[in-house]
C-alpha positions in Angstrom: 154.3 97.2 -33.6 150.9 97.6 -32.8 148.9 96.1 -30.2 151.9 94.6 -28.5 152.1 93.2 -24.8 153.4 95.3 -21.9 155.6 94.3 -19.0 153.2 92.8 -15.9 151.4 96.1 -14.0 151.6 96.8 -11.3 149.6 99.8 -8.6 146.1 99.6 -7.2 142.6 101.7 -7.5 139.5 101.8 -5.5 136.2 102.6 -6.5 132.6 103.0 -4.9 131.5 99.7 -4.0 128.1 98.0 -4.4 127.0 94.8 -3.3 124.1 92.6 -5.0 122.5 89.5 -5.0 123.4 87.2 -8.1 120.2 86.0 -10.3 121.2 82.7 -9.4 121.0 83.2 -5.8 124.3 82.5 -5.2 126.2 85.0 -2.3 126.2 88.9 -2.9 128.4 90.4 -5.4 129.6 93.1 -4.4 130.5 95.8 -8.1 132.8 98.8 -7.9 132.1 101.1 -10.8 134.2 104.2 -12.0 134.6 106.5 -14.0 138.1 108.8 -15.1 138.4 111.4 -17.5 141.1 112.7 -19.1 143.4 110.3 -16.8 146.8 110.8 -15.9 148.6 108.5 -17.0 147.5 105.7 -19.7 149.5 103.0 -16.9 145.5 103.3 -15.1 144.3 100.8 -17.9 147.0 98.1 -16.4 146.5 99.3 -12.8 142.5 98.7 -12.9 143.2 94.9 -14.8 146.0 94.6 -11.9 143.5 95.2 -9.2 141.3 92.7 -10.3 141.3 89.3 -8.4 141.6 86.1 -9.7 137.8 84.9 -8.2 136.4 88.5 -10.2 136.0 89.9 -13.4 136.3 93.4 -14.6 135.3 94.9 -18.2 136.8 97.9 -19.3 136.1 100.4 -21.7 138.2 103.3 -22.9 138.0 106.1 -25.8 140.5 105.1 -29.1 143.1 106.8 -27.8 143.6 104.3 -25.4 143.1 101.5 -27.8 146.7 100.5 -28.0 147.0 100.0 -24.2 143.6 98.5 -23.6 144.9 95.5 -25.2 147.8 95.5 -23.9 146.6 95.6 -20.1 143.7 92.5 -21.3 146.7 90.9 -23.2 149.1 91.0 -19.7 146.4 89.2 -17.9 147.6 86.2 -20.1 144.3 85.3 -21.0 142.8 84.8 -17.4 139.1 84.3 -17.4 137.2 87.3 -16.8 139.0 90.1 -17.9 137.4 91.8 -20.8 138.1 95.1 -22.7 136.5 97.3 -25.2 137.3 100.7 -27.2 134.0 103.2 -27.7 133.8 106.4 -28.8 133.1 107.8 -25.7 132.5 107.8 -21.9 129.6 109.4 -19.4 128.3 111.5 -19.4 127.9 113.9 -22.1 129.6 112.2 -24.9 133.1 112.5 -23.4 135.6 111.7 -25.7 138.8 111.1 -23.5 139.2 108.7 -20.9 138.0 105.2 -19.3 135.4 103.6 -17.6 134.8 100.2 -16.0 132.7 97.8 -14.0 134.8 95.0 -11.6 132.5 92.4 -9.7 133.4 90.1 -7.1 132.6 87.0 -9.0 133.5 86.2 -12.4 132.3 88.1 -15.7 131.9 85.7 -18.4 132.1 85.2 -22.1 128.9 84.1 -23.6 130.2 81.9 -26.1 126.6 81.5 -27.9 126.4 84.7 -28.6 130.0 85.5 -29.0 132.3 85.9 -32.6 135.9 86.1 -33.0 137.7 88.5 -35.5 139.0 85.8 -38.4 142.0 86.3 -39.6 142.9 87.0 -43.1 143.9 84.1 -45.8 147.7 84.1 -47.0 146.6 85.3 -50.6 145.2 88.8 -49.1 148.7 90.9 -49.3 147.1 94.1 -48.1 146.2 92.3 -44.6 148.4 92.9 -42.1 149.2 89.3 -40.8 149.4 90.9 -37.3 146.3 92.2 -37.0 143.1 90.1 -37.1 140.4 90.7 -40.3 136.9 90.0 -41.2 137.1 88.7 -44.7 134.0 88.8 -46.9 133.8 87.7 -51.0 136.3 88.4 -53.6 137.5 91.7 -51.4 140.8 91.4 -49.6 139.6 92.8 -46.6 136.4 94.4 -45.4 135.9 96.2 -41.9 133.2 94.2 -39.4 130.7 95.7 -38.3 131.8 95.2 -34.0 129.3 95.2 -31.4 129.5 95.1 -27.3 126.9 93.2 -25.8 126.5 93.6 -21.6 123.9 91.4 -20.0 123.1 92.3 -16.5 121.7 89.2 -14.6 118.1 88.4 -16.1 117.3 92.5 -15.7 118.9 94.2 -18.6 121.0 93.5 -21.8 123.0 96.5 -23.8 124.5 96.3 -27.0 126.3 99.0 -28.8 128.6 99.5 -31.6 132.4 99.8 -30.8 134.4 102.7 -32.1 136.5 102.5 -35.1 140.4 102.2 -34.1 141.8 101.1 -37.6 144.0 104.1 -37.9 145.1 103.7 -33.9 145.5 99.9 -34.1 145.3 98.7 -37.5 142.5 96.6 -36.9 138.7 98.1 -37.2 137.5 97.6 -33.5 139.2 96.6 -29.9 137.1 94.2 -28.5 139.4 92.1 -26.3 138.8 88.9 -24.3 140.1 85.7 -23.4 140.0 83.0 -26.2 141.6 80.3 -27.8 145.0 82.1 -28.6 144.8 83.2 -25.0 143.6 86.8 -25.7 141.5 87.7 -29.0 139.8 90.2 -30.5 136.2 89.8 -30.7 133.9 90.9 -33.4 130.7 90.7 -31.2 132.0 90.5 -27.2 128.9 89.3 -25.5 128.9 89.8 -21.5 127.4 88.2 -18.2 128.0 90.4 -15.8 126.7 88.8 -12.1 125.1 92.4 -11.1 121.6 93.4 -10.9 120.6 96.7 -13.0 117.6 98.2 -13.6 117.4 99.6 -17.2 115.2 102.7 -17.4 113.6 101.6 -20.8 109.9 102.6 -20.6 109.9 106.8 -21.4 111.0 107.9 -25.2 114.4 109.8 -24.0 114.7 110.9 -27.9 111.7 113.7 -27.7 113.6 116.3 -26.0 116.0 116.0 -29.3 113.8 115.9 -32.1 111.7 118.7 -33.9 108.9 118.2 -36.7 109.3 118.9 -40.5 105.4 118.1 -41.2 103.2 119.6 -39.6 98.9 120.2 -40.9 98.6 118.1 -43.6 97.7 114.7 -43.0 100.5 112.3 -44.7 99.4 108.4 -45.7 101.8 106.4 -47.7 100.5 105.7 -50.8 102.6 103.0 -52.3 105.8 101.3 -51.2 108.8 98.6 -51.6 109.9 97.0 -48.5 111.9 99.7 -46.7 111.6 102.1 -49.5 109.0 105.1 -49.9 107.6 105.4 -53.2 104.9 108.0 -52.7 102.9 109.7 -49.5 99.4 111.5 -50.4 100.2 110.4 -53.9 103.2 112.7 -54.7 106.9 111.8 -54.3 107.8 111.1 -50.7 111.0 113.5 -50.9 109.1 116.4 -52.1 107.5 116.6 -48.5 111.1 116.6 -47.1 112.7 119.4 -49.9 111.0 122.2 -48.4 112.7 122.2 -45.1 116.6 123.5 -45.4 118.2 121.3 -42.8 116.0 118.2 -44.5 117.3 119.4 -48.0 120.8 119.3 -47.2 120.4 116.0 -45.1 119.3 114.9 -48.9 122.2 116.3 -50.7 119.2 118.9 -52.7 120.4 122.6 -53.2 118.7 124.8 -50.4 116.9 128.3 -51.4 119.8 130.9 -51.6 117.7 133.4 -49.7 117.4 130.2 -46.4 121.3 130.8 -46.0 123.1 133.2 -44.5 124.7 136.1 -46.6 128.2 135.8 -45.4 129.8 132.6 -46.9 131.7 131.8 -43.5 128.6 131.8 -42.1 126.7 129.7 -44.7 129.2 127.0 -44.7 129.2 126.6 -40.9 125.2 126.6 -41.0 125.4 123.6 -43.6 127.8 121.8 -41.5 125.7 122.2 -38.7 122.5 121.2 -40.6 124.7 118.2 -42.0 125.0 116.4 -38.9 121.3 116.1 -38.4 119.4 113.3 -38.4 115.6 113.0 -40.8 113.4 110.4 -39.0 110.1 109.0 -40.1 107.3 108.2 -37.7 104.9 105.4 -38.4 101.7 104.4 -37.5 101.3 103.5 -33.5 104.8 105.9 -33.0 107.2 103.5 -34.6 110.3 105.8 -35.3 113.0 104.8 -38.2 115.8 106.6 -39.6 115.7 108.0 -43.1 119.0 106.6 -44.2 118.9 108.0 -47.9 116.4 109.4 -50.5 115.8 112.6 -52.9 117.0 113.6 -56.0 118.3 111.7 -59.2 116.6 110.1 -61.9 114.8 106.6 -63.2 113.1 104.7 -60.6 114.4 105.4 -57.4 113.8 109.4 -58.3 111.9 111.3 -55.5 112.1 107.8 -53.2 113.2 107.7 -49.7 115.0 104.6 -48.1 114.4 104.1 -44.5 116.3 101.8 -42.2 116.2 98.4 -43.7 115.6 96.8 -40.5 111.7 97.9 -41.3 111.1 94.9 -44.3 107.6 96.6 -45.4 105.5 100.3 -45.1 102.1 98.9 -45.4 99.6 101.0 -47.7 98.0 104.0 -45.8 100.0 104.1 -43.4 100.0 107.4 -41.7 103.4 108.9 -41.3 105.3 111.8 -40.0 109.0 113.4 -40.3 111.0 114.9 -37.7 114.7 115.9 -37.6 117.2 116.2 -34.9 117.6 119.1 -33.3 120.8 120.7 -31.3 119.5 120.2 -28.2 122.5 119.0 -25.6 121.7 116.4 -22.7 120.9 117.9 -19.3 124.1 117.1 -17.3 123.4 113.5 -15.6 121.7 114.8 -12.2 124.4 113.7 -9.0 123.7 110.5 -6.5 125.4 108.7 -4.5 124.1 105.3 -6.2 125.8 103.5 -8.3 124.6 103.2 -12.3 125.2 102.2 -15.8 124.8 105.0 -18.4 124.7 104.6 -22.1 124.4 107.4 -25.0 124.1 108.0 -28.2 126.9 110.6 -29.1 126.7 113.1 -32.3 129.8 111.9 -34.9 133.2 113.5 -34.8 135.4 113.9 -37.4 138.3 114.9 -35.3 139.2 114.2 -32.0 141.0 117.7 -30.5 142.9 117.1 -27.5 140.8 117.0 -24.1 142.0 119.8 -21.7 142.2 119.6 -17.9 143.1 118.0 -14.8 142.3 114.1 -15.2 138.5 114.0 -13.0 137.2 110.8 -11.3 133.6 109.8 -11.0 133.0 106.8 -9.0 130.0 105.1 -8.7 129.0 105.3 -12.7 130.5 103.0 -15.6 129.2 102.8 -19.6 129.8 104.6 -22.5 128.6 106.5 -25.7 128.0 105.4 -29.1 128.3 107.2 -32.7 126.0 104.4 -34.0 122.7 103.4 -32.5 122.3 100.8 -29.5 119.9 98.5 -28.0 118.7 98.7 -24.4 115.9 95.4 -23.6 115.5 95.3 -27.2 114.2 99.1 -27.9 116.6 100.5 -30.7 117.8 104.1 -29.4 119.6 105.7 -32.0 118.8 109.6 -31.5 121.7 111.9 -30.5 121.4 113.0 -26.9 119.3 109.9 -26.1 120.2 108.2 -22.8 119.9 104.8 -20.9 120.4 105.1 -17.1 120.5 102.0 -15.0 120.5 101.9 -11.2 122.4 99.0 -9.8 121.0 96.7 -7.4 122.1 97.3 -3.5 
């Protein structure tokens, strides 16, 4: 059965060690913080929740392939206080996709209940819910996925949120976010964190330019009319026609590219458009506000020759001037080595498959976080371009 409860764990791990002061002046703290890809052995996940002492916390986060056994080592901790786990699509740096990373302090970790949302299980009347997994259930459907998020709040210095992987088809359930709860452990559909360290979020510099390229360049674009997050018209013609003539934009709309803008060997062409696929269109506003173009192009009535931007923007007002840019396959620069301990979180380009990592299992202490498929928030500032990066230096 899935997500089932292992025998107690035993072994021990170190990590590099930090010590800080707690916002609330209370003694230091001191924060080990580690890294391990491609381990071993999946028994680490147990050994790391096993190390942890009763007066500390620890939060753990592992790839989906260790989804199974991340809640298994939070579930053997019989719902102590402070023990929290969570599955994401990937670890630092780079966008690894096999392995674990996690943060243990001194002093407690806590839930923040406020902010905080358990997984509800399904009603009796929903036959096609598993009655051993837990559900978000929504209208006349009989189940529908949740969207789950991971929320870290360092001291009064930093806060991260991002989305956690998808483990329906390792787990049964959508998302791992594991804590303590009423039924002892629970799976969490938003897992918001205090964690007693200090970390200093680099939020100021756009980390996305490196990764993005422009589609309009010359001509001076102005929105010309509007519906909330929807683009009616820019300089008076269709807002997707200034998107159609760029291949990698066209196919990111689903239009037919010029034959002649492919490649004459089919293998070829069909590995281009998969390429081009996975790229992202973005629209940049007046005073640099950027927003993803989520869908647009094509199709008749209405909504013909619109483009839909990400509905968190409620309104485009009139004249407006506005840009486009796509991403581009530019990888993150490998994270540059020191000795002091930090917090680093990604945005990762989707993967359909997950091919087995090969190696020798590789330790990197002194560095915790993870990637993210989705977009995040660092302080509030929405990064949600692949290959951007959050680093965070932790407080000596």
């Amino acid at each position: 059965m899935l997500l089932t409860r292992p025998s107690l764990p035993t072994g021990l791990w170190t990590a590099g060690r930090v010590c800080a002061r707690r916002w609330n002046s209370a003694p230091a703290v001191s924060a080990e913080l580690r890294t391990i890809v491609r381990p071993a052995s999946a028994t680490v996940l147990t050994d790391i929740v096993a190390q942890t002492p009763a007066s500390g916390g620890v939060v753990v986060l592992a790839t989906p392939q260790y989804a199974n056994e991340l809640y298994a080592a939070v579930a053997a901790a019989g719902g102590r206080g402070g023990v929290f786990g969570a599955v994401v699509d990937t670890i630092p740096t780079g966008g690894v996709r096999d392995g674990v990373s996690y943060l243990r302090t001194s002093a407690p970790i806590t839930l923040n209940e406020k902010k905080s949302m358990l997984l509800r299980a399904p009603p009796a009347t929903h036959s096609h819910a598993d009655k051993q997994g837990r559900y978000v259930t929504s209208g006349g459907q009989q189940w529908e996925l949740s969207k789950a998020f991971l929320s870290l709040h360092f001291g009064d210095t930093g806060k991260v949120t991002l989305q956690a992987a998808n483990t329906l088809f390792q787990t049964g359930v959508e998302s791992v976010l594991v804590g303590p709860g009423p039924a002892g452990d629970d799976l969490y559909a938003h897992l918001a964190l205090d964690v007693p360290v200090t970390v200093a979020l680099d939020t100021a510099a756009d980390s996305a330019a490196a990764f993005l390229e422009p589609l309009t360049t010359g001509e001076s674009l102005r929105v010309t009319s509007s519906k909330a997050n929807m683009l009616r018209t820019i300089n008076g013609k269709p807002a997707s026609s200034f998107l159609e003539a760029s291949l990698a934009a066209s196919l990111f709309l689903e239009a037919p590219p010029m034959k002649t803008a492919l490649s004459s060997t089919p293998a070829k062409a069909a590995a281009k458009k998969d390429e081009l696929k996975a790229r992202s269109v973005y629209a940049v506003l007046d005073g640099g506000r950027r927003v993803r173009v989520i869908a647009g192009g094509g199709g008749w009535g209405a909504r013909a020759g619109m483009l839909v931007l990400d509905p968190e923007l409620k309104s485009i007002p009139a004249n407006s001037s506005i840009a486009f840019m796509i991403s581009s396959d530019a990888k993150a620069a490998p994270l540059a080595h020191t000795d002091a301990p930090r917090v680093v979180f990604e945005c990762v380009e989707p993967e359909q498959t997950l091919a087995a990592a090969d190696g020798a299992e590789a330790v990197v202490d002194g560095v915790f976080g993870a990637g993210t498929e989705n977009h995040m928030l660092v302080n509030g500032r929405k990064l949600d371009v692949y290959g951007e990066r959050c680093v965070g230096a932790v407080a000596a």
